[in-house]
N, C-alpha and C positions, 0 to 999 in steps of 0.2 A: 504494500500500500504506500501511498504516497508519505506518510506519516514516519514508516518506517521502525512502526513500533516493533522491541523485542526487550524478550527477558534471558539474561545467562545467570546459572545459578553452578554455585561451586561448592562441595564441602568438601572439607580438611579436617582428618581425624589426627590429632596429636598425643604421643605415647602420656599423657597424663592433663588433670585439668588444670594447673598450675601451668604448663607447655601450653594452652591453647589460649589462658587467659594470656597472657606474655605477648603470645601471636596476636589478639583482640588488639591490643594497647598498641604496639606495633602496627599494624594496618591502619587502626585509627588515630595516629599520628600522621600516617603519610597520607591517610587522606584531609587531612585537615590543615597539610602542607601545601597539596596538591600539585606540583610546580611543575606538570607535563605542560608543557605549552602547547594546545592553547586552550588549557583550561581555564577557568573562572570558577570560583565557590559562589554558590547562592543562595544556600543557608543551611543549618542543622534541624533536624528535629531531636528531642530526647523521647526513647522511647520504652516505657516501663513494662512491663509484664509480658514479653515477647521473649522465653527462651530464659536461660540463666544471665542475660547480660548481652546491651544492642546497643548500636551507635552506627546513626546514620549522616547521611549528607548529600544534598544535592549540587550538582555542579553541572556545568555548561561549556561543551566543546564548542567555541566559537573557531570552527574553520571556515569554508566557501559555503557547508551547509552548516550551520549550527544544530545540537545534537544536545538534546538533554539526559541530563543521567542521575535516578534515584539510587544512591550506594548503602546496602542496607546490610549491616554486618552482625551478627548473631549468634551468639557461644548456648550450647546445651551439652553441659558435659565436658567432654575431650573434643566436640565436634565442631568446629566454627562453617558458619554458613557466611556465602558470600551472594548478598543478590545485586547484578546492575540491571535494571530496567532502565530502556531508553527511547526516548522521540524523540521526532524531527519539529515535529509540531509545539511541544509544551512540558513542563517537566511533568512526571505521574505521581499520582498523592500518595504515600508513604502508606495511609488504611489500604488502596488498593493490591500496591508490592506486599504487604503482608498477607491479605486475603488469597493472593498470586499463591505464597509459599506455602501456608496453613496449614495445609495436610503431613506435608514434607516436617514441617518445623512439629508437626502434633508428633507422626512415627517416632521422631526423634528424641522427642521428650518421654516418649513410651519406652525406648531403649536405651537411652544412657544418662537422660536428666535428670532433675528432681525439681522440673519445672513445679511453680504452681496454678491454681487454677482461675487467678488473677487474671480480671479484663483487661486488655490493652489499650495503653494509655497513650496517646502522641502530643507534642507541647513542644514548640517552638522552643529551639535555644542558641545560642551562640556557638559559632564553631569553636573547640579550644582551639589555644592560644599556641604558637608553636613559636622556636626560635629565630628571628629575638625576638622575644615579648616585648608586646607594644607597637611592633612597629607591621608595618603593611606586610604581605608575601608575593611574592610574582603574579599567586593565583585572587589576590584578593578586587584586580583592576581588570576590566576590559581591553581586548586588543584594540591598536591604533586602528587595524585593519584588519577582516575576516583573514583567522589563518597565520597572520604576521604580526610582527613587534612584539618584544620583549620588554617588560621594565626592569629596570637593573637598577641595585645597591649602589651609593657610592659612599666613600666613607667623608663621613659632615666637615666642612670646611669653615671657614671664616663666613660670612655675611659678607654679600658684596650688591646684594640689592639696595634699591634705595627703596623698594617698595612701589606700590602704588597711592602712600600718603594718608590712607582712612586706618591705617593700620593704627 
């Protein structure tokens, strides 16, 4: 279809849950870095009663066609789930990518969780803060140009503007 919609779902089983939590924190750092060019972050949600432990994030490939992408990350157990759902058209709402996995995420919590039987809750949040704290990320600005420009770090210099005076 023109939209382009698709979902890829992954899991990863890790020899202990201590190993998988490790791996969570890990993916959800770099996603919260996000520094492929030419991505953009668009926001977080938090997401409570989905699995032993979730952290999502939507973000937006601004190439020739821009490409929305809901990253929905999911620990039950030893097992981390990774879901990307994505359009061309819009990003997709975080109840639907759950409703997507459901089944998959229920087996899962039948065989190695200790899920509970907790409604799932979704609530807007900030994306954490990655290094350095405070200050912008690659991924946090729009391209100059679909697909092109980079913004880059420089390290802070003397003041040599004079401003524009309302300052």
């Amino acid at each position: 279809e023109d939209n382009q919609l698709a979902v890829l779902h992954q899991l990863d089983a890790y020899p202990s849950v201590e190993a998988a939590q490790a791996a969570l924190a890990e993916r959800a750092g770099r996603m919260a870095a996000c520094d492929e060019v030419p991505m953009r972050i668009i926001s977080a949600e938090n997401v409570e009663g989905l699995g032993e432990e979730s952290y999502q994030v939507t973000v937006l490939h601004e190439g020739e066609q821009p490409q929305h992408h809901n990253l929905l990350l999911t620990r039950v157990g030893n097992i981390l789930s990774i879901t990307d759902a994505f359009s061309n058209d819009a990003a997709i709402a975080t109840d639907l990518v759950i409703e997507a996995g459901q089944r998959s995420l229920d087996g899962l919590c039948e065989r190695v969780g200790t899920c509970g039987d907790a409604e799932v809750a979704i609530t807007p949040t900030a994306v954490p803060p990655v290094e350095p704290h405070g200050w912008l990320v690659v991924s946090d600005l729009p391209r100059m140009r679909a697909g092109f420009g980079r913004w880059t770090a420089q390290t802070p210099t003397a003041l040599t503007s004079r401003g524009n005076g309302c300052e």
